[in-house]
C-alpha positions in Angstrom: 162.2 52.8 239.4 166.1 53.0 240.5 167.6 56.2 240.8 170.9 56.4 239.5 172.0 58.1 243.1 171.1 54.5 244.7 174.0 52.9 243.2 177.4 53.5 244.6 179.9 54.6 241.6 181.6 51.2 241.8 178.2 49.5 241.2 177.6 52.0 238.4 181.2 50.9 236.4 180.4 47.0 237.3 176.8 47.2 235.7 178.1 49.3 232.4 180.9 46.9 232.2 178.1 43.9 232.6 175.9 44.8 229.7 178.9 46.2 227.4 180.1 43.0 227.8 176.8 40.7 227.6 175.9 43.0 224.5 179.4 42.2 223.2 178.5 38.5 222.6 175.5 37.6 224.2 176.8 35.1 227.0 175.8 35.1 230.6 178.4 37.5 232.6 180.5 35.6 235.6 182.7 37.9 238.2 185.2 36.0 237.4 185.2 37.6 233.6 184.5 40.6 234.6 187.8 40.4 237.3 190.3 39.8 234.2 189.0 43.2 232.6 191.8 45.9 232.1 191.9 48.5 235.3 189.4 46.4 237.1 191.2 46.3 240.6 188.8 44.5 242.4 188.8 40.8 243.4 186.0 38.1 242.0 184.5 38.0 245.6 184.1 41.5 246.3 182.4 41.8 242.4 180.1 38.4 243.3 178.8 40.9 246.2 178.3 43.7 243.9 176.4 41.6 241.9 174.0 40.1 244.3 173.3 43.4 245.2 173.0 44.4 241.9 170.5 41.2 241.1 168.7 42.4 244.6 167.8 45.6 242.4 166.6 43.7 239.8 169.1 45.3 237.7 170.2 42.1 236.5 169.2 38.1 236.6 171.1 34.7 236.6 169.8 32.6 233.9 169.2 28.9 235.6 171.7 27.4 233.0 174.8 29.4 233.9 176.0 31.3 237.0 176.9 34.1 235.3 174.3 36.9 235.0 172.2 39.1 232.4 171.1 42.4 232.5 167.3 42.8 233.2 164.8 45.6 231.5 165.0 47.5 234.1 169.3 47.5 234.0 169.1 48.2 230.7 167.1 51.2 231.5 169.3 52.4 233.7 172.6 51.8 231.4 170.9 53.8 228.4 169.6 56.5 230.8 172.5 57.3 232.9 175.5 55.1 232.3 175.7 54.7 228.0 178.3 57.0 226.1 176.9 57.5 222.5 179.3 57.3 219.5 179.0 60.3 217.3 179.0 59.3 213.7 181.8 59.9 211.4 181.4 63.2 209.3 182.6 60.1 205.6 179.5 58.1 207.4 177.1 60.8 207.2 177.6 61.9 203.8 177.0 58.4 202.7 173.9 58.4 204.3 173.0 61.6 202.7 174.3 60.5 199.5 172.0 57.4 199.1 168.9 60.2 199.7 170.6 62.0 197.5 170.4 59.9 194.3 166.5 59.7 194.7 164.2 62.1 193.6 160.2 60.5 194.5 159.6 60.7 198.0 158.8 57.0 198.3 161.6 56.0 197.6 163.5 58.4 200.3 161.3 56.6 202.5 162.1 53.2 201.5 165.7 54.2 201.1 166.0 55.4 204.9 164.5 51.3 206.1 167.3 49.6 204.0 169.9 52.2 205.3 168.9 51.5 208.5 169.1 47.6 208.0 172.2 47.8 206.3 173.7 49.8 209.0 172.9 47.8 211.9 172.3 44.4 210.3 168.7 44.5 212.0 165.3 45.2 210.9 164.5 48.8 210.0 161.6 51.0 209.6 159.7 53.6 208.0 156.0 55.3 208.9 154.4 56.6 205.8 152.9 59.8 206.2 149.1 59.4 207.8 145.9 60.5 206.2 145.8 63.1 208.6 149.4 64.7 207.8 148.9 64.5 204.0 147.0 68.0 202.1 145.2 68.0 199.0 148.0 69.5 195.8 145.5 68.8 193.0 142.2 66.3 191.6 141.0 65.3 188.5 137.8 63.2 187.3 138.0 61.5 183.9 134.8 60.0 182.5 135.3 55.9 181.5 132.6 53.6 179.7 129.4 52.3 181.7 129.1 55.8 184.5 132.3 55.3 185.9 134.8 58.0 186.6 138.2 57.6 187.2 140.0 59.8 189.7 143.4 61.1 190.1 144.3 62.6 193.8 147.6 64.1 193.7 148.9 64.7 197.3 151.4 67.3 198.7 153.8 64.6 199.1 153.9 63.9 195.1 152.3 60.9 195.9 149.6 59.8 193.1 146.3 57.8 193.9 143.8 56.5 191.4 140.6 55.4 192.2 137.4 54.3 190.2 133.9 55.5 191.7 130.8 54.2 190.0 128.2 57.7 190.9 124.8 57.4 191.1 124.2 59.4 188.0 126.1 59.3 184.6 127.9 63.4 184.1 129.4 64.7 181.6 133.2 65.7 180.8 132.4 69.2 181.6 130.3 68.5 184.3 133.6 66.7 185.6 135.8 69.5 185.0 133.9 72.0 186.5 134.2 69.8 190.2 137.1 69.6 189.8 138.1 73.0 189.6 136.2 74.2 192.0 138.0 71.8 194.5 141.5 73.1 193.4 140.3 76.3 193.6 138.8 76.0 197.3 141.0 72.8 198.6 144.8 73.1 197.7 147.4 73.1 200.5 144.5 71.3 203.0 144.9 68.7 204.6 142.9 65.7 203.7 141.1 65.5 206.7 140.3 69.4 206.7 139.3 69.4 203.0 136.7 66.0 203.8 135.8 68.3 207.0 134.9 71.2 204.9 133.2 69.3 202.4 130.6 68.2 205.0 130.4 71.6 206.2 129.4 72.6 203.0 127.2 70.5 202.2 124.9 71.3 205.2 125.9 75.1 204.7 125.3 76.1 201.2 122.8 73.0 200.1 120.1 75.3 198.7 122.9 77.2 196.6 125.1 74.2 195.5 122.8 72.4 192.5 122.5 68.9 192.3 125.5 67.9 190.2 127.9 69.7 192.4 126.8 67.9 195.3 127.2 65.0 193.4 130.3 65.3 193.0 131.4 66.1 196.4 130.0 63.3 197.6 132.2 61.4 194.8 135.5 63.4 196.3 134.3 62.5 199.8 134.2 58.6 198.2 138.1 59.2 197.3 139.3 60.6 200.6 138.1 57.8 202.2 140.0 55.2 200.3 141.6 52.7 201.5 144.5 53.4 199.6 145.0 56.2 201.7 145.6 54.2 204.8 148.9 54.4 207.0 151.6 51.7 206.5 155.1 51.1 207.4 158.5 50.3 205.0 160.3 47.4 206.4 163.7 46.0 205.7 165.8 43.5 206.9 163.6 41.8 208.9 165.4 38.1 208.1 168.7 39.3 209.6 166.9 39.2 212.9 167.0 35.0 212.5 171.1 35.9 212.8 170.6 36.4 217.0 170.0 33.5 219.0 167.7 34.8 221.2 165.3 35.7 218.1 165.9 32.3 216.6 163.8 30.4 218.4 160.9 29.2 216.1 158.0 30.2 217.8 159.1 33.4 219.0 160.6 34.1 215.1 157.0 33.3 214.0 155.2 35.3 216.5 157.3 38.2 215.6 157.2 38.0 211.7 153.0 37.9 212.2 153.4 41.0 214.2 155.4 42.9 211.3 152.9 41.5 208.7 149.4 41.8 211.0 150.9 45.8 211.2 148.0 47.0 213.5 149.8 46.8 216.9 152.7 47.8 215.3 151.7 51.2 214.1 149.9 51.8 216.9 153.3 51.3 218.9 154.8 53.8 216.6 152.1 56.1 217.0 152.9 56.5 220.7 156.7 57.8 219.4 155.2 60.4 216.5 155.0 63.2 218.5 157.7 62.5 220.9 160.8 64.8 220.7 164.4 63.3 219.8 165.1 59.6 220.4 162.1 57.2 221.5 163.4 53.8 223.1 161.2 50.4 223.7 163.5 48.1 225.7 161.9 44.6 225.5 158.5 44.3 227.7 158.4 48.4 227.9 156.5 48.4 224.3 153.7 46.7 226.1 153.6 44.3 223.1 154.2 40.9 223.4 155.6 39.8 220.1 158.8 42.4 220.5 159.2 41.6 224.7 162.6 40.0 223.9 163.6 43.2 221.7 164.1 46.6 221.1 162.3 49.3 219.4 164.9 52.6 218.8 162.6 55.6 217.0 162.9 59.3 215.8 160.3 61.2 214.1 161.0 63.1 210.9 159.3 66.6 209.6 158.3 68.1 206.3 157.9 72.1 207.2 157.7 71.3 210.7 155.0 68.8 210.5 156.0 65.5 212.3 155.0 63.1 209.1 155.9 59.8 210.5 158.6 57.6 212.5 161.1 55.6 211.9 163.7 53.5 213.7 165.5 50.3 214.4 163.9 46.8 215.6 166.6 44.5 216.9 167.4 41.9 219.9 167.4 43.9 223.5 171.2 43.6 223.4 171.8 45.8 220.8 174.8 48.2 220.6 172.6 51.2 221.7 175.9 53.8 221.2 175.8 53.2 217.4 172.4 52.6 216.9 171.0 55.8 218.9 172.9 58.1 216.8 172.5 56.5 213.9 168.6 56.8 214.4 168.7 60.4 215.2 171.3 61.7 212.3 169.2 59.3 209.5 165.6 61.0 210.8 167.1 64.6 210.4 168.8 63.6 207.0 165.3 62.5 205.8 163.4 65.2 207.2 166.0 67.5 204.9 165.8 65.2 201.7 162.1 65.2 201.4 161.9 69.2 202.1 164.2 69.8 199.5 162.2 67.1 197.2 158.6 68.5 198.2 159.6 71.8 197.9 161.0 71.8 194.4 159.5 72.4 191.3 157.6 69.2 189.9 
């Protein structure tokens, strides 16, 4: 990896300049361009040499249909690490994103509310991690008896969020049977995670099995049924994912289609995004760093948001490697602390 020492402060300016530039409108960069920019005393010869050494680096490449050049992974690396200036955002821009969390009150809706702000706001593709099974605890169950055995049940989560499922038991019970299971999971099981509350149901199964009478176990092998859902699986919010088609090198048709099966095969993805959950401050993929090949000629900006100081989930920005990192960086990290505050206040109000 270059050091940022290895690169005289002439080199330094040349390669900012470069990128800014190449991000700017996505052309191949000539010395001769970069010689007409204001305060650039330096002759197009003197910046071809800075350039091949620069290219020596592997900082940046010459595409073989123009002699100008492009900035490589590896230079845009280096620009976002040492060399980028971030633009604050505006104090009117922040309280519009606030605002727009603002004027909902389920939590789902933050959530998909923070993907379309992020779209909007950079024209790209934006994102959203729903909370995981393992970050979501038990608020409340009930079991309702329908025709033929079945029961219906109701799993109300700490993040408001409501699941219904229907389990077929192996034995019919009554409505009071029902009732008492489910009390005695409220009682033993609010405020746990799911993961802890199927945990503890195992343990006490094998613990108190000459004490707990049939029926009970019964049902806690029904509430065992529930936590394992599907339903309850992880998922994503995406928006904007068609503006992407708006940058020529996303347009092409095979790489458009290998990168729209990627957002809609979702595995690889989340398990991308899982790498940046418990990361602190801003996470940034540049092309071939996100060791997936589907997003090698793209970007992947991230930030993690909290309810009470549990990392729930990611979310972040998906656009073309030459994005404008100064705007988008900020505009990650301000909209993942805005959320994080939006769904305490919403989680920890009154229902």
């Amino acid at each position: 990896m270059t050091k940022p020492l290895e690169l005289t402060e002439r080199a330094q300016h040349l390669l900012k300049m470069l990128i800014e530039r190449y991000i700017e409108d996505g052309q191949p960069v000539g010395s001769r361009a970069l010689s007409k920019e204001p305060g650039l005393n330096l002759s197009p010869a003197t910046i071809r040499n800075v350039m091949a050494d620069l290219e020596e680096m592997g900082l940046v490449e010459s595409p073989h249909t123009s002699a100008g050049r492009v900035p490589t992974v590896k230079g845009y690396r280096l620009f976002i690490d040492s060399l980028l200036t971030v633009k604050p955002l505006e104090r009117e821009l922040i309280q519009q994103l606030w605002d727009d969390f603002e004027d909902h009150d389920d939590p789902h809706h933050i959530l998909e509310s923070a993907s379309q702000l992020l779209a909007r706001m950079t024209r790209m593709a934006g994102l959203v991690t729903l909370p995981k099974r393992q970050h979501i605890a038990f608020r409340h169950i009930e079991f309702l008896p329908l025709s033929q055995g079945e029961v219906l049940v109701i799993l109300v989560t700490d993040d408001h969020e409501v699941h219904n499922r229907i389990i077929r038991p192996a034995k019919t019970f009554t409505s009071t049977q029902l009732q008492q299971a489910a009390n005695y999971l409220n009682a033993h099981f609010e405020g746990k995670r799911l993961t802890e509350m199927r945990a503890a149901l195992v343990n006490d199964m094998k613990n108190t099995g000459e004490e707990m009478n049939n029926e009970m176990r019964a049902v806690v092998a029904m509430a065992q049924t529930v936590l394992n859902a599907d339903s309850l699986e992880e998922d994503f919010v995406l928006s904007g994912q068609t503006q992407l088609m708006d940058f020529a090198e996303l347009s092409e048709r095979d790489r458009l289609r290998n990168l729209f099966e990627a957002f809609n095969e979702k595995r690889d993805l989340i398990h991308l995004l899982d790498q940046c959950i418990e990361a602190q401050g801003v996470q940034i993929f540049i092309g071939e760093e996100s060791g997936y090949r589907p997003l090698d000629q793209c970007s992947l900006v991230t930030r993690s948001y909290a309810v009470d100081d549990r990392v729930l989930g990611v979310l972040g920005v998906i656009g073309p490697t030459r994005m404008h990192y100064d705007s988008v960086i900020p505009l990650v990290d301000v909209t993942a602390k805005l959320l994080s505050t939006a769904l305490n206040q919403k989680l920890s109000s009154p229902s």
